[in-house]
C-alpha positions in Angstrom: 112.3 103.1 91.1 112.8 99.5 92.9 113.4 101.3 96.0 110.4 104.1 95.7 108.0 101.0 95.3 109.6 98.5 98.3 109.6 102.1 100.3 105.2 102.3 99.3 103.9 98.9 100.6 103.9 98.9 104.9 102.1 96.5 107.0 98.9 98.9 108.2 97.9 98.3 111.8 94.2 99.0 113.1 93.7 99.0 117.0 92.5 95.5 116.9 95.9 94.0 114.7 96.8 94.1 111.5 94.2 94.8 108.4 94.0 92.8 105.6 92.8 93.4 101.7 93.1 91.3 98.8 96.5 91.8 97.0 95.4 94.1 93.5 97.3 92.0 91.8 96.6 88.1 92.2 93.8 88.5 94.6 95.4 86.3 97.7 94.6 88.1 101.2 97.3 90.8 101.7 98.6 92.8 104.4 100.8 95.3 102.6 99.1 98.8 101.9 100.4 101.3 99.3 101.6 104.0 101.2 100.7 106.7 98.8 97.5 106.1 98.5 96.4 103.3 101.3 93.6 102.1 98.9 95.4 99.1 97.2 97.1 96.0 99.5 99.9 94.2 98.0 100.7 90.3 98.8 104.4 91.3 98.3 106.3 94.3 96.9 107.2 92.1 93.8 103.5 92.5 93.1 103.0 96.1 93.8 105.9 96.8 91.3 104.3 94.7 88.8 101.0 96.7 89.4 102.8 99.9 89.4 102.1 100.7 86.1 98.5 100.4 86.5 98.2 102.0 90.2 100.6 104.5 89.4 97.4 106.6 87.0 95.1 106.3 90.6 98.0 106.5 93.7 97.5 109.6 95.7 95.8 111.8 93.1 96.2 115.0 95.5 98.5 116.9 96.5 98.6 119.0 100.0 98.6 122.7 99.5 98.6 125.4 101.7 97.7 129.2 102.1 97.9 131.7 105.0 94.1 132.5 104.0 92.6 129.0 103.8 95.3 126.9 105.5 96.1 123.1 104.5 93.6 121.7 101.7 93.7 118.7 99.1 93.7 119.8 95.6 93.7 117.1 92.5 96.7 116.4 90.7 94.2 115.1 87.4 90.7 114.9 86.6 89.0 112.6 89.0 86.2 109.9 88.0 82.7 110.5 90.0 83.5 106.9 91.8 87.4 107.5 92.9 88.4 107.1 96.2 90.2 110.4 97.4 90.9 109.4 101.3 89.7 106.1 103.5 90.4 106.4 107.3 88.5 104.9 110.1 86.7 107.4 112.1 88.6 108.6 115.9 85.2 108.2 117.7 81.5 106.8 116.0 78.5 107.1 118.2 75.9 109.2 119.1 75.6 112.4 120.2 76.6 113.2 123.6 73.6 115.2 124.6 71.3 113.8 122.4 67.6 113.7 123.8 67.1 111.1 120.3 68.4 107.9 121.4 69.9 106.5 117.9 71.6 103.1 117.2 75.3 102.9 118.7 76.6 100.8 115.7 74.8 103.2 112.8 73.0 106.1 114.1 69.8 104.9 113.1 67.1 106.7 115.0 64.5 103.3 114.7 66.1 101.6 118.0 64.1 98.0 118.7 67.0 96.4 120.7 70.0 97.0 122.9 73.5 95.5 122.1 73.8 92.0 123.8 77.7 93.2 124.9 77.1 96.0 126.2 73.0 97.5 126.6 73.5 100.7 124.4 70.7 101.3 122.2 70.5 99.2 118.3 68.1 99.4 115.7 68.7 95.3 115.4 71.1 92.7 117.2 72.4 92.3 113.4 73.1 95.8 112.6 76.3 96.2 110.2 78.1 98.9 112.7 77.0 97.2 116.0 79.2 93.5 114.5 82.0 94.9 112.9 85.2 94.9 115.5 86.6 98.2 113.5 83.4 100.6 114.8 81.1 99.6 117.5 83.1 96.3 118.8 85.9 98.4 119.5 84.5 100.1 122.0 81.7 97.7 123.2 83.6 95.5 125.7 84.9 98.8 127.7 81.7 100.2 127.5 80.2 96.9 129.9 83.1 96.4 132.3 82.9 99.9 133.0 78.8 99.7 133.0 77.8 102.9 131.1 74.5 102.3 129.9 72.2 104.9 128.8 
């Protein structure tokens, strides 16, 4: 079992370094994920095996099954709560539509636009905007999007 739990917990690396949670256990910023489930972050694997018992009831409650007629699909391996967290991943692309004639908000996709970004001109509803500051969506992509000057 000591090797199954060491095996789980593996630093997770974003595009922009290495993310961070709070360890379930003790609550001190972590950067080792469960790699079951990738919705708990461990301080060390000493604390994921002491959690194990708990997590175990909520780590990956699916399981991948396949069919010639419907292909891959998740099905639930128990009865899910309505607020359980089934899969987190960071989107491949966010933004707007490319042939939108709407110009919406590059961080959100609001359609209320009263600003541009500061970085980079596209359109915002305001400088503030949740998805236009956070360097996982909008601030990944701002920077290229002024040195190369595409501006809508």
């Amino acid at each position: 079992l000591l090797c199954f739990i060491i095996s789980c917990v593996t630093p997770v690396k974003s595009q922009m370094g290495l993310e961070e949670g709070n360890c379930s256990l003790c609550g001190i910023p972590a950067k080792l994920r469960c790699t079951g489930c990738k919705n708990e972050f461990y301080c060390s694997p000493i604390h994921q095996k002491e959690d194990w018992n708990r997590h175990r009831a909520a780590c990956r409650c699916w399981s991948i099954e396949e069919t010639p007629e419907l292909g891959k699909y998740l099905v639930a391996t128990r009865d899910l709560d309505k607020d359980d967290l089934i899969i987190s991943e960071a989107p491949i692309v966010f933004g707007p539509a490319l042939h939108s004639e709407q110009p919406v908000c590059v961080g959100c996709g609001d359609a209320n636009i009263a600003v541009r970004c500061p970085g980079c001109s596209w359109y915002a509803c305001r400088v503030a905007c949740d998805g236009l500051v956070d360097d996982n969506r909008h601030g990944l992509e701002c920077k290229l999007l002024a040195k190369a000057k595409i501006i809508p």
